[in-house]
N, C-alpha and C positions, 0 to 999 in steps of 0.2 A: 429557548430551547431546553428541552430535559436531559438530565446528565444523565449518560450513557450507565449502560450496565459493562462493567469492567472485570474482567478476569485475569489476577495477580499469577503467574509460573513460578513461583522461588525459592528452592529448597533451605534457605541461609531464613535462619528465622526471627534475627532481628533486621535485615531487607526486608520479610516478608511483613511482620509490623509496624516498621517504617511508612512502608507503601498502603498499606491498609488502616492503617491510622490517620492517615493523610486524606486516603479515600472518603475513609467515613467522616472525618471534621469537616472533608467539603463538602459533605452530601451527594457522593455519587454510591450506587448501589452496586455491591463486588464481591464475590467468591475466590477464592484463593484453592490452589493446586501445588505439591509439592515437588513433583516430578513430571515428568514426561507424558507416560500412557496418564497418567488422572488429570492433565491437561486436555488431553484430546477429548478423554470422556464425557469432561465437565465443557468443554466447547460443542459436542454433539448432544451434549443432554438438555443445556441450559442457553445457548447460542448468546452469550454475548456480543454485545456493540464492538467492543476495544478486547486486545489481550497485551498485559504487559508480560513479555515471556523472557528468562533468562537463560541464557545460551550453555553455563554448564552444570546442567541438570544430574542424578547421580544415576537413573537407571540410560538415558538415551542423550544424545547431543542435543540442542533445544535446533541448530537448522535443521533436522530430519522433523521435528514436530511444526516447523513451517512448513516442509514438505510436505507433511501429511496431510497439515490443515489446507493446504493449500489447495490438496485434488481435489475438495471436495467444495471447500466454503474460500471467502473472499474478504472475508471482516478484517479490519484492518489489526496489522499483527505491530507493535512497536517492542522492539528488541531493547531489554537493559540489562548489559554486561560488563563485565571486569576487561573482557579482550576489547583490547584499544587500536588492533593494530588494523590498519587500511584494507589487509587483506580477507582480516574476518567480518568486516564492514561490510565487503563487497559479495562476501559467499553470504551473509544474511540478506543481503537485498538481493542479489538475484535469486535464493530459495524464496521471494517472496515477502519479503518483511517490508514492512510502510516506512518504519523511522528506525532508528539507532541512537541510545540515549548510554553514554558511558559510565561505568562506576567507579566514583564516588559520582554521585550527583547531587545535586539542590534540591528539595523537596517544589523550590520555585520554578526551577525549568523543568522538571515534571508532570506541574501540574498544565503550565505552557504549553508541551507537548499534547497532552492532553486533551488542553482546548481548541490548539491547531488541529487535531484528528477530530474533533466535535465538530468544529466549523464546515470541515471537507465533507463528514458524515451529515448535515445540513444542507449543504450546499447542493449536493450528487441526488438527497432525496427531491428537495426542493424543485431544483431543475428537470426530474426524471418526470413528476408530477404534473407541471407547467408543459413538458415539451409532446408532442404525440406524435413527432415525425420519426420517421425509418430512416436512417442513412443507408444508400445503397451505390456500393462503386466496386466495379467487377467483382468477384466472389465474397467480398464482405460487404456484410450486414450487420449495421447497429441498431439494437433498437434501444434509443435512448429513454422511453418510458419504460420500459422491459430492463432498464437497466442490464443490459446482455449483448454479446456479439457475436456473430457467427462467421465461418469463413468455409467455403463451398460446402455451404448447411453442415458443420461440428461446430459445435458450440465451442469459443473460446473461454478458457479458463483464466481470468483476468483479475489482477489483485484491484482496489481500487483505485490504488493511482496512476494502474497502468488504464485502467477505463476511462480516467478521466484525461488522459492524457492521448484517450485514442475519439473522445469526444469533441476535444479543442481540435486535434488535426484536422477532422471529419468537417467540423463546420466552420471550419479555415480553410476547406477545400481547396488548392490550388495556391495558397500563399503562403510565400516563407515565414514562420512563427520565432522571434529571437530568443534565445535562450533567456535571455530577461521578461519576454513577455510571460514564458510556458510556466515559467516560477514563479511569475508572482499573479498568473493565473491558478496553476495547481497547489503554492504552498502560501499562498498570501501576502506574500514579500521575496524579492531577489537578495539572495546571500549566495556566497560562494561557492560555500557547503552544498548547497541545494542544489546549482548546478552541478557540482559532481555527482549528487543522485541523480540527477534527471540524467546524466550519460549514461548509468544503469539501469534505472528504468527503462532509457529507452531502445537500451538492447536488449534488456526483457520482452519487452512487447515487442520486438521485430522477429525474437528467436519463434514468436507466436504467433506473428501474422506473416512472417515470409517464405512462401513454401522453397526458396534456393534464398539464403542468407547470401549468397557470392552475387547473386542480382536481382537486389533488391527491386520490389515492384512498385508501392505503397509509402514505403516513406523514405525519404531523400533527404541526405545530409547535407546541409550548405557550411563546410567547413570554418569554424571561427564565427557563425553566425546563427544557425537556427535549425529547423528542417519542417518539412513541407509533406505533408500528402497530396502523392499526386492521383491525377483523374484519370482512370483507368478503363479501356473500350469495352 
């Protein structure tokens, strides 16, 4: 696999040459941004694989620049920040963000993170390439070579771990999926951490595929166990 092109967010500028120093010794190829709006620009100008974006930025908050990136593009976003606490955890993944990596870090579980988002980014092309079928169950539509999904023809705007997590439902059609299977299908191993992502993610992706959140249509929680997409008339 070819290392990804990496876009560093960090106004603090021995983070930012920490992280770019790192980048470049392991041979992946990266632009650096020190704010906000020259994040988004340099993601719309130069379209990186990966963004490592940090959350407090000095002109904008960095989740509004998840939000931004988010209406438009799908590149996986990994958040590395000073705030530790569960609840900013939970506002960056639902704006959208793939991982959360806290500060002080390891230069080692960076680059980890890294190659976990490499491998998904692998993985998702891989499979998109290989697969030529449509999934189709009441008003959505996947097209898993299209890497895209649609729901009563509007395109859904999908991070990618919420696509990949709305591709295992789709062709698990009809079966309960355990929360150990969906993790260490979407993250490559089951940790504990991960399923509390996955309870975000996958209320991310239901706030986006269920036209009444109060009755649910699509995907069904088996409490304490897994959940299920069901087959729709």
């Amino acid at each position: 696999m070819n290392k990804p092109f990496v876009l560093t967010v960090e106004d603090d500028t021995s983070i930012r040459n920490l992280i770019t120093t790192t980048l470049k010794t392991n041979d992946y190829r990266y632009k650096s941004a020190m704010n906000g709006k020259e994040a988004i620009m340099e993601v719309s100008t130069y379209n990186p694989d990966i963004v490592l974006l940090d959350l407090g930025l000095p002109d904008m908050d960095g989740v509004e620049v998840i939000r931004d990136i988010r209406s438009w593009s799908n590149l996986p976003i990994i958040v590395i920040s000073a705030r530790s606490e569960d609840c900013d955890k939970i506002e960056a993944l639902d704006a959208g963000a793939d991982d959360y990596l806290t500060k002080p870090f390891s230069v080692e579980e960076l680059l980890a993170r890294l190659r976990a988002t490499q491998r998904r980014l692998f993985f998702m092309s891989t499979e998109m390439l290989s697969s030529k079928s449509v999934f189709e169950n009441g008003k959505l539509r996947v097209d898993y070579a299209g890497g895209c999904a649609t729901l009563d023809g509007q395109e859904l705007h999908l991070t990618p771990i919420e696509f990949k997590l709305l591709c295992l439902l789709s062709k698990n059609v009809g079966k309960v999926l355990t929360h150990q299977y969906i993790t260490q299908n979407v993250w490559g191993r089951s940790l504990e951490n991960h399923q509390a992502s996955l309870r975000v993610f996958m209320a991310t992706l239901r706030k986006k595929l269920e036209p009444d959140e109060d009755s649910p249509e699509y995907i069904q929680t088996h409490i304490g166990v897994g959940y299920r997409m069901v087959r729709v008339d």
